[in-house]
Phi, psi and omega in degrees: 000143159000137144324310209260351164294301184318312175263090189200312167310322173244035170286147171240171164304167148320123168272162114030272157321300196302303183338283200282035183232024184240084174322315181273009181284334186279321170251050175272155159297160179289318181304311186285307153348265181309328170301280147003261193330308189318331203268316158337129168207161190235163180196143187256157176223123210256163218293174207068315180336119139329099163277311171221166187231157163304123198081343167285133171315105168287136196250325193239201153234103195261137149210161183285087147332258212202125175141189168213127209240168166201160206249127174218183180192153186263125173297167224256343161288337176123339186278169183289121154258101185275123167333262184212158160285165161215126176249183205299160170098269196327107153286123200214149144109008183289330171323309185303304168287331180317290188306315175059065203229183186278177186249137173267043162190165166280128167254117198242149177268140165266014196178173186274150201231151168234134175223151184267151186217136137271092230311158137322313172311295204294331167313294163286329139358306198265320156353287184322316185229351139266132157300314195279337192280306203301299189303287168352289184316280189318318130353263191323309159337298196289309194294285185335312187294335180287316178325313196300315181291344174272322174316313180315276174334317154315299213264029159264335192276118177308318199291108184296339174279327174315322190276343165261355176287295192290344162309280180320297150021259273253354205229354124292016160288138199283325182291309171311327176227039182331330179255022153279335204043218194244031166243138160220102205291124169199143162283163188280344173295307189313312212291322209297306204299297196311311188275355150115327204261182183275154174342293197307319194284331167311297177314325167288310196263004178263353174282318180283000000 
């Protein structure tokens, strides 16, 4: 079955907690608020896991409760290009839903993860009818385009320490990812797949 039947299958509601750690949720109206909330469901996956695959229809809009993804898609040679991380906070894929289109990349857990989905529906719904939801998209957008463009600039840099200083950088942005603060829990395995490189070389430049 689908990625997305499969975990649809063991979602539950949004807790309490989790609720109030999803930044755009506080400045809804209460009716779209409770729409939202009604609407919302969560699921955890474990590491390796698929959330969306290249070519699958999009059903939801994700974001990261606790854990950590990472967005890559395979070049027409084969290899793997990894994007971004998404660390806890990180909302992702609105281009997509916005669009309503398949999805051009993979979203993978790199660890057991808990992520949060908002339905497509209930997303254009609050589209319609916030102004505050409307500022958010945009935002995100905005921030994400900039992000893409320093990726780009990464993955041009020979110098293997430039490229785990600014991969990591790039995983504390306080908008995208509003729920690292100033900890940002990732192992040196985790830090490699983003960055491209092997562990031992990770482990060197985060020494220098």
């Amino acid at each position: 079955s689908p990625p997305a039947q499969r975990l649809l299958s063991r979602a539950r509601p949004l807790t309490s907690v989790e609720s109030e750690g999803i930044a755009w949720l506080g400045a809804l109206q209460p009716d779209e608020r409770e729409r939202a909330l009604s609407d919302l469901k969560v699921v955890q996956v474990s590491a390796g896991e698929l959330l969306c695959r290249v070519g699958r229809p999009v059903t939801y809009w994700f974001g990261v409760i606790d854990g950590l993804l990472k967005m890559s898609n395979d070049t027409a040679m084969g290899i793997p290009i990894t994007f971004t991380g998404i660390p806890p906070g990180g909302w992702f894929g609105e281009g997509t839903v916005i669009k309503r289109e398949a999805y051009r990349y993979n979203i993978q857990a790199l660890r057991k993860s808990v992520v949060a989905g908002l339905s497509v529906e209930a997303f254009h719904w609050l589209i319609e009818r916030s102004i505050p939801f409307n500022r958010y998209i945009t935002m995100q957008l905005n921030e994400r385009l900039g992000q893409f463009i320093a990726a780009r600039e990464i993955d041009r840099m020979t110098d293997p320490d430039g490229r785990v200083a600014r991969s990591l950088a790039a995983l504390f942005h306080p908008l995208l990812y509003p729920g690292v603060g100033s900890l940002l829990r990732i192992t040196q395995q985790e830090l490699a797949y983003l960055v491209g490189l092997s562990r031992q070389r990770v482990n060197e430049s985060l020494h220098t």
